[in-house]
N, C-alpha and C positions, 0 to 999 in steps of 0.2 A: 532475645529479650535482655535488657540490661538496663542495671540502675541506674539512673538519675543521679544518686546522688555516690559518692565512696565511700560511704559510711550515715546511717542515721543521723539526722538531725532534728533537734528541737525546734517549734514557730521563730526562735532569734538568732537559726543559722549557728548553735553552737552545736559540738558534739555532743551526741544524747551521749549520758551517764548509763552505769550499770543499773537496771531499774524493767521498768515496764516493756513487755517486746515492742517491738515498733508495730504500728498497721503500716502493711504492705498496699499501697494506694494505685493499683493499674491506672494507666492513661497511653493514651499515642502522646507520638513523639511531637507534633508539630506544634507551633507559640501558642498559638490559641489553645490548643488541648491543654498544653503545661501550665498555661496561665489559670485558666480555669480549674485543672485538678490544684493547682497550688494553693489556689484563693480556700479551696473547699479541704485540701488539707489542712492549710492552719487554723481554719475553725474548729476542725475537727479533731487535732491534738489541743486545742485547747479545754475542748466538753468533752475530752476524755480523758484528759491530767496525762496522755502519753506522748511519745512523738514519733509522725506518720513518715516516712518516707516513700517518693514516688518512683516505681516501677514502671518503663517504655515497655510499649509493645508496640509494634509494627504490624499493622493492616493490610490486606491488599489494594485496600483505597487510597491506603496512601506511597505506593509502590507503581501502580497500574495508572500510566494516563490515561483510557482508556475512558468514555465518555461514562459518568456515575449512571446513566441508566441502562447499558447497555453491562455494567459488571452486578445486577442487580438493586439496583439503588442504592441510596443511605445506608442498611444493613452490613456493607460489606463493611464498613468503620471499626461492628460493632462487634464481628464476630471471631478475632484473634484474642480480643479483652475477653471474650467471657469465656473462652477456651481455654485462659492460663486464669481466669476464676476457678471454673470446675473443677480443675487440673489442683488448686491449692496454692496457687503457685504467686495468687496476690488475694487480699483479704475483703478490700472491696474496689471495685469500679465507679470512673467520674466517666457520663457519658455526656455529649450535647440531647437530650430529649428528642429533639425532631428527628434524630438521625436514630433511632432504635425501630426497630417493625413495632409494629402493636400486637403481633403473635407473642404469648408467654414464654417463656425459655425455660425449657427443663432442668428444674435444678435453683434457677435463681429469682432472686425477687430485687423487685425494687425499696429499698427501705426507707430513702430519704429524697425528699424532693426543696431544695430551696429556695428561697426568696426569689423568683423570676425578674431578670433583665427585660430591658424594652423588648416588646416581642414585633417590633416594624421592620423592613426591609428600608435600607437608603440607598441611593441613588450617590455614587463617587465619579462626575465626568470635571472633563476640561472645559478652561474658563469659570467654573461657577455654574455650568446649565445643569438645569431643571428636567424632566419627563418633556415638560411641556416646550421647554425652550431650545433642546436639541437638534443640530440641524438635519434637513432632510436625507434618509437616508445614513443618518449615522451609523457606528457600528457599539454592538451592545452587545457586552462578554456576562454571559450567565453559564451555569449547568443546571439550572434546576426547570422543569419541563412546567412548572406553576408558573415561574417569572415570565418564560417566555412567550405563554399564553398569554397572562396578565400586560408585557412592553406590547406583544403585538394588537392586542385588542384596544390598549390608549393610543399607540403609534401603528397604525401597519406600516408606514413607508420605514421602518429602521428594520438595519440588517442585525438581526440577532445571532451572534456567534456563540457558539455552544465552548466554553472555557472549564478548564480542571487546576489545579493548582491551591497552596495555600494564599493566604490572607495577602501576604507580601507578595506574590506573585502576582495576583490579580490585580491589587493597587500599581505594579509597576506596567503593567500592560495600559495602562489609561494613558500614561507616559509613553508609549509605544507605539502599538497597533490598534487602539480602541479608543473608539470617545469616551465610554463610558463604561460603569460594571456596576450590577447589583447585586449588594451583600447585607447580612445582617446585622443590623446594629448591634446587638448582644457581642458579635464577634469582635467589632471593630471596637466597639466601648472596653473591653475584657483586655487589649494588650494598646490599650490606650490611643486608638490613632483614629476614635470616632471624627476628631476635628476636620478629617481628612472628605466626608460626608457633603455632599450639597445639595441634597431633598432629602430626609425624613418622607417614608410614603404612608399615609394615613390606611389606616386598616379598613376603613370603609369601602374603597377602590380596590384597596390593596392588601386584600387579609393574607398572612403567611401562613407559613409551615406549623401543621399542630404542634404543638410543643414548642414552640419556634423560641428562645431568649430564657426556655429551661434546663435546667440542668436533673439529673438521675441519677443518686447514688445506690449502685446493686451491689448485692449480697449472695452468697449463698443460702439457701434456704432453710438448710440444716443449723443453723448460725440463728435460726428463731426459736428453737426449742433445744438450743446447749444448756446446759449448764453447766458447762464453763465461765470462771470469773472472768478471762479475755474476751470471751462472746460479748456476754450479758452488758460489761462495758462500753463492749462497741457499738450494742444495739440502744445504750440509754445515751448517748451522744448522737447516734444519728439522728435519735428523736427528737432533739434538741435543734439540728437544723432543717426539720422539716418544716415545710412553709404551708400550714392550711388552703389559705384561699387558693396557694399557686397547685397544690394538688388538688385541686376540686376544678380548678378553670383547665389546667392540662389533661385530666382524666376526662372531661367533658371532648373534648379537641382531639383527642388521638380514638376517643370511643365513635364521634362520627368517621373516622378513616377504617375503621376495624368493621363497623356496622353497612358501610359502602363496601367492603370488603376491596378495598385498594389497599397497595403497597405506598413506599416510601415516597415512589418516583413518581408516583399520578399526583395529572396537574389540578392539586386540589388547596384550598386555602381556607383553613378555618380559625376565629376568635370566640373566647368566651373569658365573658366579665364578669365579677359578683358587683353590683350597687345595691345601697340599701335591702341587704340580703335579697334578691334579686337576681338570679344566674338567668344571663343572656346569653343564648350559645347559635353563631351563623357560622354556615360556610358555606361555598362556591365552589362547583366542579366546571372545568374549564372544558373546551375542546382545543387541541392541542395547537392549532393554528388561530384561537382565540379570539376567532369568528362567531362564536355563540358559548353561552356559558347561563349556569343555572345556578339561582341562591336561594338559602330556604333560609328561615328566622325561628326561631321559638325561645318560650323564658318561662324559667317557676319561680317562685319562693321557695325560700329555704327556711326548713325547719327541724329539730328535734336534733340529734346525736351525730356527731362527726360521717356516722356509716349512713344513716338516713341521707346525708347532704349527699354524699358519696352517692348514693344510689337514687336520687333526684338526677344529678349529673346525668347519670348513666341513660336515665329515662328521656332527659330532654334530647339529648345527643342521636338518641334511637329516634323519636320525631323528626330530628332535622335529617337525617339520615333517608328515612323513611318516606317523604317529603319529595327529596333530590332525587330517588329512583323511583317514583311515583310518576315525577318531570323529562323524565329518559337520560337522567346522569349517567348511565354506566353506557350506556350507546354513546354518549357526547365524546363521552375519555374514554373509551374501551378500558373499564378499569379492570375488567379481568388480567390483561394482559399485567397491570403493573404489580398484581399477585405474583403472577406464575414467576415475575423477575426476581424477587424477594426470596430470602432463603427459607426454607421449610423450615421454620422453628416451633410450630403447631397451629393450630386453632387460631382465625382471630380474636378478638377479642380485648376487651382494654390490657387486660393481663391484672391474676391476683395481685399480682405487686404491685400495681399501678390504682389498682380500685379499691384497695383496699386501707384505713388505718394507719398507720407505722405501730399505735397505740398494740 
């Protein structure tokens, strides 16, 4: 593990002064992580009057080419950051959202959730094609076992290549060995190279990853009940970037993946919207060859106190959930199997931290 930076600095890149400790800001090393803990450290030195500095940590997911479902899904991203949390050793974590289990983690919570990026997956091929306009047979780089269900059930004739790599890597394969790759817009928007993009996929066809274009900022859990003036500091700035609706549409999203009792890697895709106070929450389990797949739909109104919404969320999600394995979702995806891959970090569930308040 090593810093980012050689010394603390201030949101305008000068050296911090003698004055307030830094927060110690965990993230992986790669563009996209650094970009996005960057973005949410300088908000975050600013609703705290301190300045944050970013802490590398190294993953096995990011070390291991080794196909993401086969080293236990998305989990493995998250589980070096929260080990030099525990450990003391960084003050908080910036994580991507879809890439956390929906199991609670002993010890930490989630304290801040903010403002969510586009939560679509787009479509990066040669010439300008489309899903639709693709020639037959093309070749299409994914890792994630949802997309590939999803390209094979609008296209079966394309050859879906199972790909690892960062952001840049996989954009240079389209230039390479691939017609085309799907990635997330959140991603590509965050280190600027959305324009790179040529379909936007509508979440109707094409719902992502729960939590898909949010981000989590975690804590230690003891860091809720310090009083400490550097705690209590930290805890009234991160409330400050917590984003209401995006914690009530994500805590809905990662509760149906918790309530189907899947992991990270099952090919599962869900959305949920607030309109007109109105929480819409669907998702779709796939069968892996994306020959057949199952969608369930339900909506409440929302009413009364932040936790009330909160635990509406939790109730619709359990319906659609309930719904999908009703329909033979967990036979469709053997979602057991994408449990056991996931790392035992307890119980599923949304996790306190995620269902909960910041308040």
């Amino acid at each position: 593990m090593t810093d980012a930076d050689s010394a603390p600095t201030t949101t305008d890149g000068s050296a911090a002064s003698d004055g307030p400790a830094p927060i110690r800001l965990g993230t992986r090393a790669s563009r996209l992580a650094v970009a996005q803990s960057q973005d949410v450290a300088d908000r975050l030195a600013k609703a705290a009057g301190r300045p944050v500095e970013l802490v590398t940590v190294t993953s096995e997911g990011d070390t291991n080419r080794a196909s993401l479902a086969s080293l236990g899904g998305t989990g493995v991203f998250a589980s070096a950051l929260r080990e030099a949390l525990v450990a003391g050793e960084v003050d908080v974590l910036v994580h991507s959202l879809k890439d956390l289990p929906t199991a609670p983690y002993d010890g930490l919570t989630i304290a801040s959730v903010p403002k969510r990026a586009d939560a679509r997956d787009v479509l990066v091929a040669r010439n300008a094609a489309t899903v639709d306009t693709l020639p037959e047979g093309a070749k299409v780089g994914t890792g994630s076992p949802r997309r590939v269900a999803q390209l094979r059930a609008k296209r079966p004739d394309l050859d879906v290549v199972d790909i690892r790599g960062n952001i840049d890597t996989r954009l240079g394969r389209v230039e390479d060995d691939l017609d085309a790759v799907v990635l997330a817009a959140a991603g590509l928007g965050r280190i600027d190279r959305l324009d790179a993009a040529t379909e936007l996929l509508d979440l109707g066809f094409w719902p992502s990853a729960p939590g898909q274009g949010a981000l989590a900022v975690e804590i230690r859990t003891d860091v809720l009940t310090s009083t400490a003036k550097t705690d209590k500091n930290l805890l009234a700035a991160l409330r400050k970037l917590d984003h209401a609706p995006t914690r009530l549409t994500v805590t809905a999203e990662r509760e149906v993946l918790a309530k189907l009792e899947a992991g990270c890697s099952a090919p599962i895709g869900a959305t949920a919207v607030v309109d007109a106070e109105l929480l819409l929450v669907s998702a779709t389990v796939y069968r892996p060859d994306g020959s057949e797949y199952r969608t369930a739909s339900h909506a409440a109104h929302l009413d009364g106190s932040a936790q009330d919404r909160l635990d509406e969320a939790l109730a619709v999600a359990g319906r659609v959930a309930a719904e999908l394995l009703e329909n033979g979702a967990a036979e469709l995806a053997d979602l057991a199997s994408s449990v056991s891959r996931e790392p035992a970090d307890g119980d599923h569930s949304a996790g306190p931290g995620l269902a909960t308040p910041a308040e």
